[in-house]
N, C-alpha and C positions, 0 to 999 in steps of 0.2 A: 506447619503441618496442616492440611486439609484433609478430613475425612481420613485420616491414616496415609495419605502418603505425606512423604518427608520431600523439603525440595533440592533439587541435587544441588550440586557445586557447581558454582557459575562457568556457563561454559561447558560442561560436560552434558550426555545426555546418556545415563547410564540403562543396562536393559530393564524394561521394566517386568517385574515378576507376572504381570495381567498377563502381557503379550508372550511370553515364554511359553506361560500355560495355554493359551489359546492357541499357539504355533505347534505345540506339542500332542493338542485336541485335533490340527488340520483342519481350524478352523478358516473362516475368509476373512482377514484383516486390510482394509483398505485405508488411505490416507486421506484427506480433503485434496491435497494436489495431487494424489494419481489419481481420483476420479476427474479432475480438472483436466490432465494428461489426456488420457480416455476421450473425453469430449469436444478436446481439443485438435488433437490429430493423432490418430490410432497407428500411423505410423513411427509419430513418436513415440507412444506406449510400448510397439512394438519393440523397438531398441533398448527401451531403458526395463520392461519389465520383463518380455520373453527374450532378448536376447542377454537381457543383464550389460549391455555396453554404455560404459561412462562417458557424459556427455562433457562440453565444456561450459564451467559457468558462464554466466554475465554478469556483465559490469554492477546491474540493478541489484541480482541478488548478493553479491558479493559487498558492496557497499551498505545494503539493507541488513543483511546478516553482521557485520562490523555494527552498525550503529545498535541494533538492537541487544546484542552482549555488552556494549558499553553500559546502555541503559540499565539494562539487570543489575550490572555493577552497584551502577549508582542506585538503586532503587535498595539495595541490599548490603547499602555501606559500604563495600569495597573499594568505592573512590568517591571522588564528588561531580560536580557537574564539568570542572575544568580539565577536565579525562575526553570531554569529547571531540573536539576540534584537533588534538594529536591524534587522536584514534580516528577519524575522518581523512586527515592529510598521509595518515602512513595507507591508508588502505586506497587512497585515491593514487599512492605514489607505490604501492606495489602493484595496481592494475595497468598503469603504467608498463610497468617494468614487464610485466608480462603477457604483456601485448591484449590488452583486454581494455576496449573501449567499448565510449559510448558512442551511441547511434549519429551519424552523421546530419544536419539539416540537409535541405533543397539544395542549397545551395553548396554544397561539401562543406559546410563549416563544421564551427563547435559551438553555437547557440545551444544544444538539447544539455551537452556538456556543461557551460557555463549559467545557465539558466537553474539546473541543479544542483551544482555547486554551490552557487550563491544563496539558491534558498535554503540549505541545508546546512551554510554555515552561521545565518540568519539564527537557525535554529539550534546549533550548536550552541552557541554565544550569550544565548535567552533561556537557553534551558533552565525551569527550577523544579530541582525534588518534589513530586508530590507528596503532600502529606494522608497521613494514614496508613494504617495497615494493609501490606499488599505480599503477593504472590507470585512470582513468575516462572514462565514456563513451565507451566503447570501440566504436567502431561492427564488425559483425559481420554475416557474409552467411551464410546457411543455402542451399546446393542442395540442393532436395526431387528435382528433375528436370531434363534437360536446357531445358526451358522454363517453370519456375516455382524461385523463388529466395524467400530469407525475411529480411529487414535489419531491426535494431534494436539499439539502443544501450544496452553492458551499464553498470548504474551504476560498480559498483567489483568490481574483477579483480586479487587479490591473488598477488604472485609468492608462490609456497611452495616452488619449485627450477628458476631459470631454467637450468640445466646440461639439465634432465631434462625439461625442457619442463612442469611441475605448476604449474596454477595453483586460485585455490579462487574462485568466483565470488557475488557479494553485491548484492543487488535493495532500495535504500532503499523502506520506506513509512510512509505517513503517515498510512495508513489503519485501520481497526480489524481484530481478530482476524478470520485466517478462519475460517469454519465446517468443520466435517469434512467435510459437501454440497461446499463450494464450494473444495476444498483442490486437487482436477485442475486445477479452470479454471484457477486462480491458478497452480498451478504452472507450469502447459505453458510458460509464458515464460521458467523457469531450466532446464525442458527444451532449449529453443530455443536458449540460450545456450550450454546443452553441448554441444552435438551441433553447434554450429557452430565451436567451440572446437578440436572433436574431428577435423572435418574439415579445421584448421589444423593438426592434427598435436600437439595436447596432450591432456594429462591430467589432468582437473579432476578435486581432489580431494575439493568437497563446493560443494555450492548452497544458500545458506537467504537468508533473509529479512533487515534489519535492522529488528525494527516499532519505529519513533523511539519513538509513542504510550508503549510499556510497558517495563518494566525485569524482569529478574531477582533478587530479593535473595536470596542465598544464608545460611544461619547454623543454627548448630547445633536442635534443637530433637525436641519429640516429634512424630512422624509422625501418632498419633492419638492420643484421650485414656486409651484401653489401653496404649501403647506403655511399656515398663519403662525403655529406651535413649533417650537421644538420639542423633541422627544427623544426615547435612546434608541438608539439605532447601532444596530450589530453586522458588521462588514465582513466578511471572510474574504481575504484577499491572500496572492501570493505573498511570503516574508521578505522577496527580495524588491517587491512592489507599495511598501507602506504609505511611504511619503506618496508616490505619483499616483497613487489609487483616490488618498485622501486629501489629493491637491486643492482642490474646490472651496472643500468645507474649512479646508487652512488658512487658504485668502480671504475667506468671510472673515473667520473667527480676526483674522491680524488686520483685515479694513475696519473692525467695530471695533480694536481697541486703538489706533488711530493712526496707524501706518501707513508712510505713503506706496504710492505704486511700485516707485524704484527701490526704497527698504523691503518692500513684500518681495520684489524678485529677484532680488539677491537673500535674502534669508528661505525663500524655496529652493531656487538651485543648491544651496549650500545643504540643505535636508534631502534633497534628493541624490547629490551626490554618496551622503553617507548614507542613506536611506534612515536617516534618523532623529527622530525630534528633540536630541540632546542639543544642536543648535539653534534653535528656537527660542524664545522667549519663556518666560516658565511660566507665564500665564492660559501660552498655546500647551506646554507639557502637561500640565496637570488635566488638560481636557480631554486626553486620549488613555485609554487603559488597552494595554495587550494582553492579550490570552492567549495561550492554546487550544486550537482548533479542534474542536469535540464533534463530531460528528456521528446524533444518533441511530440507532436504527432498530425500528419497535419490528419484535420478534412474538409474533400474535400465531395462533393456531392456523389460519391460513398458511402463513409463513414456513410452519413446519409441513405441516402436509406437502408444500413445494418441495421444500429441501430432500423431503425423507420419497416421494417422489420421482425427483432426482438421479437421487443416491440408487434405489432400487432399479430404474431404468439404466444407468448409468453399467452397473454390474452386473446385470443381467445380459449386458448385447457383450461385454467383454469376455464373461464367461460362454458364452454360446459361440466365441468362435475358436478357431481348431490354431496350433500353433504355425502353419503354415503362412508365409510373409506376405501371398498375394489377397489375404484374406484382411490385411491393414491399409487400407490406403490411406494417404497424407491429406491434409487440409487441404479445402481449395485455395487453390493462388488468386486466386480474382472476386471481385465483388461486384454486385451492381449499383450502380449511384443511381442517386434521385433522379436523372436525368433517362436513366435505363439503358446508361451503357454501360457497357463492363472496363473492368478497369483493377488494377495490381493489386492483389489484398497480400503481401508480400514481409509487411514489415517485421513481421512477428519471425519468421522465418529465416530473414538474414540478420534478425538483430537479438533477438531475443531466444531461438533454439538453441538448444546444446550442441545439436548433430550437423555441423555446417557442410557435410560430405554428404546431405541428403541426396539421392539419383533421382527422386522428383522432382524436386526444385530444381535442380540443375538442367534438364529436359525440358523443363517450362523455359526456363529461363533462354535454352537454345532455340528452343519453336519460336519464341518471341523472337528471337535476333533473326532467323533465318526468315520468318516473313517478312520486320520492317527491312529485310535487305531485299528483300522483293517485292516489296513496294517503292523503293527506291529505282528500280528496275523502270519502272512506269510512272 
């Protein structure tokens, strides 16, 4: 229990009495991903909030969603860590089954496919319980104003001094690094989570990320190929990437304990194919420590003033317009490159919307066809 709510049963997400009563007041309750929606292409919003039409998942959320109920589980006793990798393969072989893929590479492959597969089984297979007391899914109500409110459900909420009220707040994903560009957007949600924390009357003492995808391997080594010292040095690399990341500093370590060239390049390849230093020497294993990938992100007064910001701009242009469709237009399809031309900004739209019967996109997509076929012409 936190602050008097109780946390529900794994898996469900029962109504909650706040929101009842605020729905009941008519008051404006928004989500962190409908204002993301909103901002994102208002023709989306358009479907999913004034029209009310159900969209079709993707593969991302569907997958993300599976792993993260798993985790709950585990965090909450209901299984242990070896609950994940069946819960990964059935949901990967029920996306299958229902026609719901991942996004295709350049080349029509299944690189995006197997590239996250592999890191996620990496992380399946390493997974250990954290310890300590924890929380999840913790539903959370943000008041911006006496007539707009902000709900969403924190993954995992770590006591760190239930005397003193400190807690330290932690966001699973499943997704790839973020960019430095795009590090606000992603944040504003572990903003959200603070400052509604805060308005319960606690004290978080730090927000990051857990990215499943990657790992940290910590071990001593040289910083650059100047460096006289070693030191520790902390890597963040992909999970499906450990060995090949940490190629380098494996050949040192196994030339200074006195290996020739053709034993170091048969016991690499052999670690790279597993991606693991259980083949190695155990003079090499004991020099590497993996971790899970914590990625912080300090939530300072600036910070909110962005988010909250945000949020009000974000709500404000949604509520100002009238329910009529020609009043939503869609994201743009194109982008400009460094170079200052224009060029597909496309992906999010055939891969990752719900609405794949968009009539914008589809009009883009035929302008496109019908002039490179009249430039064929010439």
């Amino acid at each position: 229990m936190l602050n008097g709510y109780e946390v529900n049963e794994i898996g469900q997400r029962e109504k909650e009495p706040e929101l009842e009563k605020l729905f009941a007041e008519n008051k404006n309750v928004y989500s962190f991903s409908k204002l993301n929606t909103i901002d994102n292409c208002l023709y989306e919003a358009y479907l999913a909030y004034v029209k009310h039409k159900k969209g079709i998942p993707n593969v991302y959320g569907c997958m993300g969603t599976e792993i993260h109920d798993t985790l709950e589980m585990i965090v909450h006793g209901e299984c242990d860590e070896s609950a994940l990798v069946p819960a990964m393969n059935k949901e990967l072989s029920d996306m299958e089954m229902l026609g719901i893929e991942f996004p295709k590479d350049r080349n029509g492959g299944d690189s995006i496919r197997d590239g996250w597969v592999s890191n996620m089984d990496h992380f399946c297979r390493n997974f250990v319980k954290p310890k300590g007391k924890f929380i999840t899914e913790k539903f959370l109500l943000l008041k911006i104003d006496d007539d707009h409110y902000l709900q969403g459900y924190c993954d995992l909420i770590k006591i760190v001094d239930k005397k003193n009220k400190i807690v330290s707040v932690y966001d699973w994903k499943t997704s790839s690094q973020f960019s430095s560009s795009d590090l606000i957007h992603h944040g504003r949600q572990l903003v959200i989570y603070q400052m509604a924390l805060e308005q319960l009357g606690y004290q978080v003492k730090e927000c990051a990320w857990i990215m499943l995808k990657y790992c940290t391997v910590k071990y001593m080594g040289k910083k650059t190929v100047r460096s006289k010292e070693e030191s520790l040095i902390e890597k963040v690399c992909e999970r499906r990437k450990i060995i090949e990341t940490l190629q380098s500093d494996i050949e040192s370590k196994l030339s200074k304990l006195g290996y020739d060239e053709l034993d170091i390049e048969v016991m690499l390849h052999n670690a790279k194919e597993t991606n693991s230093f259980d083949t190695l020497p155990k003079e090499i294993q004991t020099q590497y420590k993996v971790l899970p990938y914590v990625r912080k992100y300090e939530v300072d007064e600036e910070a909110k003033k962005e988010c909250l910001d945000y949020i009000k701009n974000t709500y404000q242009k949604w509520e100002s317009l009238e329910s009529d469709e020609k009043n939503y237009p869609p994201r743009s399809f194109t982008r400009i490159t460094k170079t200052g031309k224009e060029s597909d900004d496309i992906f999010f739209c055939t891969n990752l919307c719900g609405y794949k019967d968009c009539p914008h996109l589809k009009k883009y997509l035929d302008t496109k066809e019908n002039k490179s076929e009249e430039d064929d012409l010439f």
